[in-house]
Structures are given as C-alpha cells and as structure tokens.
C-alpha positions as CSV (number, residue, x, y, z in Angstrom):
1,X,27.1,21.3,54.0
2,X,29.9,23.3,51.5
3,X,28.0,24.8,48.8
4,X,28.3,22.8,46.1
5,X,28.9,24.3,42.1
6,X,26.1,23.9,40.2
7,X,28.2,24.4,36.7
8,X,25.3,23.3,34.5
9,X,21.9,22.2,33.9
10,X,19.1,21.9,31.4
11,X,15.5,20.5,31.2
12,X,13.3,19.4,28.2
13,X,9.5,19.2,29.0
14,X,6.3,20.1,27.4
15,X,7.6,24.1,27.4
16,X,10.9,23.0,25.0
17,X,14.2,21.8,24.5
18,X,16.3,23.4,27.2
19,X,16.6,26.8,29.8
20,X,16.0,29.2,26.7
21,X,12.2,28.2,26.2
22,X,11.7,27.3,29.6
23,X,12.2,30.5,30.8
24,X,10.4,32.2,28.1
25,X,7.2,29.8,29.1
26,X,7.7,30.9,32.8
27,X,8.2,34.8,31.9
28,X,4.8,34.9,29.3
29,X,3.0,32.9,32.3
30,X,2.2,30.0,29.0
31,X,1.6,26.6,29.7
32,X,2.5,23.4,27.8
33,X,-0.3,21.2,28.6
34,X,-2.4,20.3,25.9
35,X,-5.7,17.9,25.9
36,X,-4.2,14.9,24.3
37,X,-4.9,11.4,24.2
38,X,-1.7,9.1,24.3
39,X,-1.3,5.9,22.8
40,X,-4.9,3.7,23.6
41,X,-5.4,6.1,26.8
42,X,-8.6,8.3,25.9
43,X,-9.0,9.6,29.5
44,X,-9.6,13.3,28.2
45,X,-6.5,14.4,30.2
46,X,-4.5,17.7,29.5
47,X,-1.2,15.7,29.3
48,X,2.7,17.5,28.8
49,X,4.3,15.4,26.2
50,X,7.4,16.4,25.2
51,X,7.6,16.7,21.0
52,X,10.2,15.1,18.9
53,X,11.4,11.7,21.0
54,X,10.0,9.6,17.8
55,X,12.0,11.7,15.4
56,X,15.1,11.7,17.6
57,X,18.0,9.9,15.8
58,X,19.6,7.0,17.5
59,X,23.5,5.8,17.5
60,X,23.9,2.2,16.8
61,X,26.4,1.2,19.1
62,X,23.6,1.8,21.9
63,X,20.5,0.5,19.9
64,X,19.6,-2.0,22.7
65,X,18.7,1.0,25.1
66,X,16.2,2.6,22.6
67,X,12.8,3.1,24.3
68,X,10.7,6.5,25.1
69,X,12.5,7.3,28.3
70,X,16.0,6.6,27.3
71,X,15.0,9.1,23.9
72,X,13.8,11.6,26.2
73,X,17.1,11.1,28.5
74,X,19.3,11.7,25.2
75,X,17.0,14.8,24.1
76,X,18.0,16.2,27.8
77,X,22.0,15.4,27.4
78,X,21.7,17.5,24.2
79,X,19.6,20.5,25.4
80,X,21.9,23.5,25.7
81,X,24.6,21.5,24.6
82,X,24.6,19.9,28.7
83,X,26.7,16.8,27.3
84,X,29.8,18.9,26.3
85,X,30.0,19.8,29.6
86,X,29.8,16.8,31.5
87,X,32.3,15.5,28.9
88,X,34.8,18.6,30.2
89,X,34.2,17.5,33.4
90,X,35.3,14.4,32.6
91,X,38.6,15.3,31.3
92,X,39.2,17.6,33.9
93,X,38.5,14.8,36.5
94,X,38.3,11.8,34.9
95,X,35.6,9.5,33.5
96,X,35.7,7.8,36.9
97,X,35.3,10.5,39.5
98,X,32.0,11.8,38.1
99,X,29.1,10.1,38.7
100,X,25.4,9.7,37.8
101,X,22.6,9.8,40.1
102,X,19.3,9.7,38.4
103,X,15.4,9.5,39.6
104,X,12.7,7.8,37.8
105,X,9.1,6.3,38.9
106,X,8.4,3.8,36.2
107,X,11.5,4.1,33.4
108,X,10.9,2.6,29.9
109,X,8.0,0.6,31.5
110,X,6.2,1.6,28.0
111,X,8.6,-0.9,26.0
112,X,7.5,-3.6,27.9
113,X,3.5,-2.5,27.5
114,X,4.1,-2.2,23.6
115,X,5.9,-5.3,23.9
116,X,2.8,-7.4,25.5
117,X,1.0,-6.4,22.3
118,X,3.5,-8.7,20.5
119,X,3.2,-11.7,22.9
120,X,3.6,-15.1,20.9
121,X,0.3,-16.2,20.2
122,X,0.6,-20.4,21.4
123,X,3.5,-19.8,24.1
124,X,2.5,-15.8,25.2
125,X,6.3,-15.2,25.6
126,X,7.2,-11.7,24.8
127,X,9.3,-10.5,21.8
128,X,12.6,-11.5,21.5
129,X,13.7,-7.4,20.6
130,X,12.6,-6.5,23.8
131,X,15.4,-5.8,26.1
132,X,14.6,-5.5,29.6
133,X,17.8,-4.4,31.3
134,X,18.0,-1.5,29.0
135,X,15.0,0.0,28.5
136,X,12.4,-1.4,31.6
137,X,14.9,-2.1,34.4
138,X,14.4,0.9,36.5
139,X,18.3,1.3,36.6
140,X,18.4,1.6,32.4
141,X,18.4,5.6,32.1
142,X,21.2,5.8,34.8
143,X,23.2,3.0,32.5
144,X,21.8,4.5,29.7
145,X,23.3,8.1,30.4
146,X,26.4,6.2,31.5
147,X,27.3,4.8,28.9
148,X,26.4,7.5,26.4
149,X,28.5,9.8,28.4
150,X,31.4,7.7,28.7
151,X,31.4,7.5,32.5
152,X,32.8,4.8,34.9
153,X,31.9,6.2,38.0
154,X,29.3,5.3,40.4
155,X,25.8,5.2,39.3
156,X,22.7,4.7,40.5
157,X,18.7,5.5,40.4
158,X,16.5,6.7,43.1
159,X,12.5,5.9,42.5
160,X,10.8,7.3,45.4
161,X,7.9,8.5,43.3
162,X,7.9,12.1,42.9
163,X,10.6,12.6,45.1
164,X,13.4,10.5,42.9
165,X,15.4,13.2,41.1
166,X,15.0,15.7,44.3
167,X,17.0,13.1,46.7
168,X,19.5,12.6,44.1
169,X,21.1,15.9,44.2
170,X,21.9,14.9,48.1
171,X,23.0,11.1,47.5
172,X,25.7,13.1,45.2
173,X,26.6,15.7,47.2
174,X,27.4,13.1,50.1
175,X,29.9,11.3,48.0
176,X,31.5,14.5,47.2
177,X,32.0,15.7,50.2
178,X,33.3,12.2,51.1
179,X,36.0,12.5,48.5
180,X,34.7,9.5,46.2
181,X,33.9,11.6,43.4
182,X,34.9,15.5,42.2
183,X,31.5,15.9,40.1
184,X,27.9,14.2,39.3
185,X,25.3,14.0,36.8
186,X,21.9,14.2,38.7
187,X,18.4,15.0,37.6
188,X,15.3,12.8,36.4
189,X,13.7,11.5,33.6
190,X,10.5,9.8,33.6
191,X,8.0,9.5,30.2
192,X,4.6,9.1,29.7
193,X,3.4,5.5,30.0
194,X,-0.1,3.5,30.3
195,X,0.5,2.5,33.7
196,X,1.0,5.8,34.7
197,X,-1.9,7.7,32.9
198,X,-4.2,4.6,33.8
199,X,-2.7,3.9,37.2
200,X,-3.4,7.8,38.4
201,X,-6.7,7.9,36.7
202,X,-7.9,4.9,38.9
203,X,-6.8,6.8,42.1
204,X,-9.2,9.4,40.9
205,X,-6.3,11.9,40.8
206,X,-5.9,12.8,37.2
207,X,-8.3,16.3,36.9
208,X,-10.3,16.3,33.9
209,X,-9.5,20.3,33.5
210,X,-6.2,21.9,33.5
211,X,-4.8,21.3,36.6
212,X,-5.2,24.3,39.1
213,X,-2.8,24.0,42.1
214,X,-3.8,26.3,45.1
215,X,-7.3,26.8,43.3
216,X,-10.3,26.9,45.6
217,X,-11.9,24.3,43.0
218,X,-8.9,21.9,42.0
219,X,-9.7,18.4,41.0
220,X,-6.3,17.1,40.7
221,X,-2.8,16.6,38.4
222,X,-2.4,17.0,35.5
223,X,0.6,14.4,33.8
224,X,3.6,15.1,32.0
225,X,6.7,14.1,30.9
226,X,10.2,15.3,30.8
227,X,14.0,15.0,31.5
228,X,16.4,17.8,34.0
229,X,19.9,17.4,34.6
230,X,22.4,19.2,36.4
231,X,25.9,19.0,36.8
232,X,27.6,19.3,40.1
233,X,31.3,20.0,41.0
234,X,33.9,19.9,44.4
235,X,34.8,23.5,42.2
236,X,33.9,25.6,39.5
237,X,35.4,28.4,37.9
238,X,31.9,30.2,37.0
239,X,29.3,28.1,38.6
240,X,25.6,29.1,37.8
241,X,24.3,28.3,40.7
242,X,25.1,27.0,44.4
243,X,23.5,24.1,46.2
244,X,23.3,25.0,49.4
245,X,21.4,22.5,51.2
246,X,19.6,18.9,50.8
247,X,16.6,18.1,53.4
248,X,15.0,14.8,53.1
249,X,12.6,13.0,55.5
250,X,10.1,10.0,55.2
251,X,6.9,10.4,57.1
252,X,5.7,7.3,55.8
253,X,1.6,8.1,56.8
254,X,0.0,6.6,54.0
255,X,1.1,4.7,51.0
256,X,-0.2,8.0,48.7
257,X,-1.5,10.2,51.0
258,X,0.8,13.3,53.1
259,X,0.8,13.6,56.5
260,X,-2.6,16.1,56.7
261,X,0.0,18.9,58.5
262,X,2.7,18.6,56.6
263,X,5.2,17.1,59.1
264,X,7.9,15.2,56.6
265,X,7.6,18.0,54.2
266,X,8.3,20.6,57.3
267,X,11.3,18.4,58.6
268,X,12.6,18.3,55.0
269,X,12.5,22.1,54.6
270,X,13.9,22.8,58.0
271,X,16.8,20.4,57.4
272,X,18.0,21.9,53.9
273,X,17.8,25.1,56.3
274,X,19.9,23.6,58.7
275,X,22.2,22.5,55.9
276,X,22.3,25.7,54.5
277,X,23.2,27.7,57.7
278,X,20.3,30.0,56.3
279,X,16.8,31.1,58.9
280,X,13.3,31.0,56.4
281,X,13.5,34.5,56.0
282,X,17.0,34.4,54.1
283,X,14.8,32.3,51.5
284,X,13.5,34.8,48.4
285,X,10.5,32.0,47.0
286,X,9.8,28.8,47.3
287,X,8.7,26.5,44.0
288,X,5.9,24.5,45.7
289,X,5.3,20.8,45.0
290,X,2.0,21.6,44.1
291,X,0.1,19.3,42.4
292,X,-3.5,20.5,42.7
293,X,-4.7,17.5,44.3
294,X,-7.5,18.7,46.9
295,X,-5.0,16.9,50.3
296,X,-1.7,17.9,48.7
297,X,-2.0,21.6,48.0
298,X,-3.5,21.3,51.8
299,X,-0.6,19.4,53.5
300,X,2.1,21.1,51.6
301,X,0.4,24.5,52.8
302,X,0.3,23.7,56.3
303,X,4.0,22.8,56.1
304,X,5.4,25.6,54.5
305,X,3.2,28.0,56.6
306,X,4.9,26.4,59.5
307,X,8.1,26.8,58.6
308,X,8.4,29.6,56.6
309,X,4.7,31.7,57.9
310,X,3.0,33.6,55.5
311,X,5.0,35.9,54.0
312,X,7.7,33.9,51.6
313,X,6.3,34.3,47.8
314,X,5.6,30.8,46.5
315,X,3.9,29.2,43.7
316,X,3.9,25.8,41.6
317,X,5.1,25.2,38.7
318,X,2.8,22.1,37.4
319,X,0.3,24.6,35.1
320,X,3.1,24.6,32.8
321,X,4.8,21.0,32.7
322,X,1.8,19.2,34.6
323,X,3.7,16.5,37.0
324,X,6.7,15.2,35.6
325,X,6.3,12.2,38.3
326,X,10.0,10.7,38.9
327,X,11.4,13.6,36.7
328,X,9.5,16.6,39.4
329,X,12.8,16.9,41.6
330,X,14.6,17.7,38.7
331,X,12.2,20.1,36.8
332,X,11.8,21.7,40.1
333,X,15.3,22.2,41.2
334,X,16.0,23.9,37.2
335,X,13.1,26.0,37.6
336,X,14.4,27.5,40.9
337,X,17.8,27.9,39.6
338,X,16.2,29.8,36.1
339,X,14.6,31.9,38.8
340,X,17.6,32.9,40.7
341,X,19.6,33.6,37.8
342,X,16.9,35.6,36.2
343,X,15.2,37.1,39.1
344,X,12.1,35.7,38.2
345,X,9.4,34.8,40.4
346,X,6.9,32.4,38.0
347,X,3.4,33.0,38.6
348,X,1.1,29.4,39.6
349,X,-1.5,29.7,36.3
350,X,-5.1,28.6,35.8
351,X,-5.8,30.1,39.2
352,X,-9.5,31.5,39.3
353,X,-9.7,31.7,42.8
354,X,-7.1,30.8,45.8
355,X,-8.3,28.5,48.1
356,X,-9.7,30.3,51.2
357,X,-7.9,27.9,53.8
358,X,-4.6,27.4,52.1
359,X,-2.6,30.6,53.9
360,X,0.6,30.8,52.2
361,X,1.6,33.9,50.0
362,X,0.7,32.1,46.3
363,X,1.6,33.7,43.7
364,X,-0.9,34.4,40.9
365,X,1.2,37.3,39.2
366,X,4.7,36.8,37.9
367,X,6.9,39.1,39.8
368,X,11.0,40.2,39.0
369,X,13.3,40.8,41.1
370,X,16.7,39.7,42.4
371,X,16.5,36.7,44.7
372,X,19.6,35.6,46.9
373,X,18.2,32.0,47.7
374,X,15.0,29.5,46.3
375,X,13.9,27.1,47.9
376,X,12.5,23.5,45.8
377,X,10.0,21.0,47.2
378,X,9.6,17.5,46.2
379,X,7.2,15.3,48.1
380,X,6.6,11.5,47.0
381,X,4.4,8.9,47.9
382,X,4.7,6.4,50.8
383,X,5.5,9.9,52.6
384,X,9.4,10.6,51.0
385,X,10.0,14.3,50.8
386,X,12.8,16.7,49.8
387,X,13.4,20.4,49.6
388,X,16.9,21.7,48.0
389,X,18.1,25.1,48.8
390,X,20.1,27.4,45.8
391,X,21.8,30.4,46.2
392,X,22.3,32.7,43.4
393,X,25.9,32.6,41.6
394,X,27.7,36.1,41.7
C-alpha cells in the first residue's frame, strides 16, 4: 500500500487525558490499574477506569447521545486538542470526504443495563429517556463522533472484539486509496460495562491480581476502558507518523480461543509486511496483544516467533491500561506511534518471572532508542486478527 499520513492522534485511558501522560506512564514504567469495584460488580478486579466521564459537560443539541461511551468518545475528541484538527481537515477537504471508522465490542450497552433498573413495574417496559440508537446501538459512537464533528462522510463501526479499532485503520485506508475519501477518523472506544466485567469473569478470564502478560504465573486480563483516535490523510504537510501497512486474517478456531500456533495472527503480521514492502528484520519492536491469559500469551508467542524469530524486542502494553476490549486496536496502534516518535521501547510490567516456554525477546526493561518501524497486534475473538505497521515521521 502508499504510506498513508498519520497527521494526528490521541488516546485517554486509565494513564490520562491524551499523548502527554501516556507517554510519561510508559517512560516511568507506571500503571493505571487500580483494584476497584464498578457499579454492583464486586469481582475484586484491578480495573482501568478512565476519571472524569461523570464530570464531563455535555452540549444540548446532542443530549440524546449521552451515555458512558459516547462521554468517553468526546473526552478522546478533546484530548490534545484532536477535534481542531479533524475540523481543519474538514475545511481543507470537506465535511464529506473525511470519514469515520470506529471499533467497539459492546458500545453504551451500560445505558440500557442502568436502564433495566427503571423497568415499569406492571408492564416491565423500559424508560422512556432511554434512547437506544444513540447510546446502545453498536453504531452510536461512530454517529455520535459524526455528528459532533460535523462530518457527512461515510461512517461506520467494526466490533470484532478486540480486534475492532485495529481493522479500522485498513477499512479507511482502502477507501482512500480508492479515491472515496481524502481523510478518516479511526480509532476505538469501548467503556466499562456489567456485561463485560461479569461476562469475562464467567469465562474465568478476569485474573484476580494485576494482570501479568508473558509471566510464568499469569492468571488472566485485567479490564479497562478507554478511547484512541487517529487521523489519517491522502497527504500531510508534517505527518507524525506513517501507516505503512494493514494485515488482517480470520482463523476462526474457536469462538474465544487462538489458534494454539498462532496461524491468523502469523498471516496477519506477514501481510502488513507484505503491505509494507518491509522483511521482519526492518521492524524495530513489536507492541504484543498480550493479554496475560495462560493460551494467548502462548499463541501470540508462537506466531510472532515464527515470523519475526527471537530477536525483535517486544512487550505488551496491558499492565498499564489493562484490556481496553473494542478500544485495544486503537490504544495499541497510539502506543506504537508514541514509541516511534519518542524512541521508546515500553517495558511489559508486573513481570516476576518470564515464562520459560514463551521464546520471544519480552521486554521487562524500558529501553530508548530510535526506531524506523513498530509493529501493533490486535487479535479478537472468533479468531479475527490484525497487525498495523508505522514508520517513523522524518
């Protein structure tokens, strides 16, 4: 593919409001997880909730779309100001030649939870104030962001589980390079929700510790929240990054489980190589999917090892944000593009001791250094996996 301008991009989690805290978090090797309960859940989790969505003031005109993720999605468009540029893309272009390509796993599902609380007592009919299409449709943060943004070009939302906001970046670099849009709004935004937290506890994947990707004793994720976006261009006058290539595959071996070698997530990385014109030893790290369940870390290791052998420095990034869910593409693809442009190489945290049989080169040391191109995985359920490959900006 043509690399493709990466002009802007931003992330809120459980580390902050935008790249500034982000990247502090990553440099000091601090996490944001913190043992909280949310809402009724009491599971005892270490959860990443993202402060100030409650506070967050809300414009009238849009009052309809007000639930947790569509806050969340607004706290993202202001981070590092990342709605001032889309809106000078948009005069540049033109409100319809930029579009919006979003990924989410279960969207403002939590309004309609609340709302079940406030069932009519005779009929059981839910509240009247409860707007579906806004808030729980899975499409509502794409239409949401839309229509904040002033926007009339295509849109959309991806939910492949934790692959969503990966895939995105490629659905919107295909129209581009078909000519049906000259910029996109991409990224993910998924918030904390009962079905979630209760959903993955019942799977026995929620760990009841911090979670420890790579860790010769991990006992699973550890959940967060959050909202990425970045903004891509046909050109940019001083991009800060460059996507350079978009694999996705869909193994489909189990409804939640990988492949045990990593097959879809090696076909994935070998086609954003392929994209990319670039061999596995142009590639300067790799953020890891990571998510410190026992059969991820496992599969994910095979597959890189395959691809990329032993040497490439890698780590995950989920000790600091936990697993962002539908949002992990996104949070993923910002964290390797904070890394390119800062040379940093994040260290994986709560690491006691790597895992004997996973043979990739983990990283349990921040290192610096400049990096030319990062590579960011993103593997779903039902077997849907992504890598993108950046390339630093001059």
């Amino acid at each position: 593919m043509t690399p493709l301008a990466v002009s802007d991009y931003t992330v809120v989690s459980a580390l902050g409001h935008g790249r500034a805290p982000t990247l502090q978090a990553l440099r000091a090797g601090r996490s944001g997880l913190r043992q909280v309960d949310f809402e009724t859940a009491t599971l005892g989790a270490w959860l990443g909730v993202v402060d100030g969505i409650e506070a967050l003031d809300w414009r009238a005109d849009l009052a309809d779309f007000d639930c947790r993720n569509n806050r969340l999605a607004e706290l993202g468009l202001r981070a590092d100001a990342f709605s001032s540029s889309v809106r000078r893309a948009a005069a540049r272009f033109g409100a319809a030649r930029i579009g919006v390509f979003l990924g989410t796993s279960t969207s403002g599902i939590l309004q309609t939870e609340l709302a079940y609380r406030r069932r009519d007592a005779v009929s059981g009919a839910l509240p009247a104030d409860l707007h579906y299409a806004e808030t729980h449709n899975t499409y509502s943060v794409a239409r949401y962001v839309r229509q904040a943004l002033d926007l009339r070009g295509p849109a959309c939302v991806v939910s492949t589980a934790c692959s969503s906001s990966a895939k995105v970046f490629g659905q919107a670099a295909r129209l581009i390079e078909l000519g049906l849009i000259d910029a996109a709004v991409v990224g993910g935004v998924d918030s904390l929700c009962l079905t979630t937290l209760y959903g993955f506890q019942a799977l026995e994947l929620v760990s009841p510790e911090i979670c420890r990707p790579w860790d010769a004793q991990r006992r699973g994720l550890s959940i967060g929240e959050a909202a990425a976006f970045a903004l891509l261009e046909r050109d940019a006058a001083a991009p800060l990054a460059w996507l350079l290539g978009c694999g996705e595959s869909s193994d489909g071996h189990h409804m939640s489980s990988p492949h045990p070698e990593g097959a879809g997530a090696a076909l994935a990385m070998r086609q954003a190589l392929a994209q990319a014109g670039c061999t596995p030893a142009d590639v300067s790290y790799i953020n890891l999917h990571g998510t410190g369940t026992p059969g991820n870390d496992a599969a994910e290791d095979r597959g890189v090892v395959s691809v990329f052998g032993r040497d490439t420095p890698c780590s995950s990034t989920k000790g600091y944000t936990g697993h962002t869910l539908g949002a992990a593409g996104g949070v993923e693809a910002v964290v390797s593009m904070l890394a390119l442009q800062d040379g940093l190489l994040p260290a994986g945290l709560n690491v006691r001791q790597i895992d004997p049989t996973l043979q990739s080169n983990y990283l349990t040391q921040a290192r610096q250094g400049r990096l030319e191109r990062v590579a960011s995985n993103s593997f779903g359920f039902g077997g849907s996996n992504a890598c993108l490959l950046f390339g630093a900006a001059p």
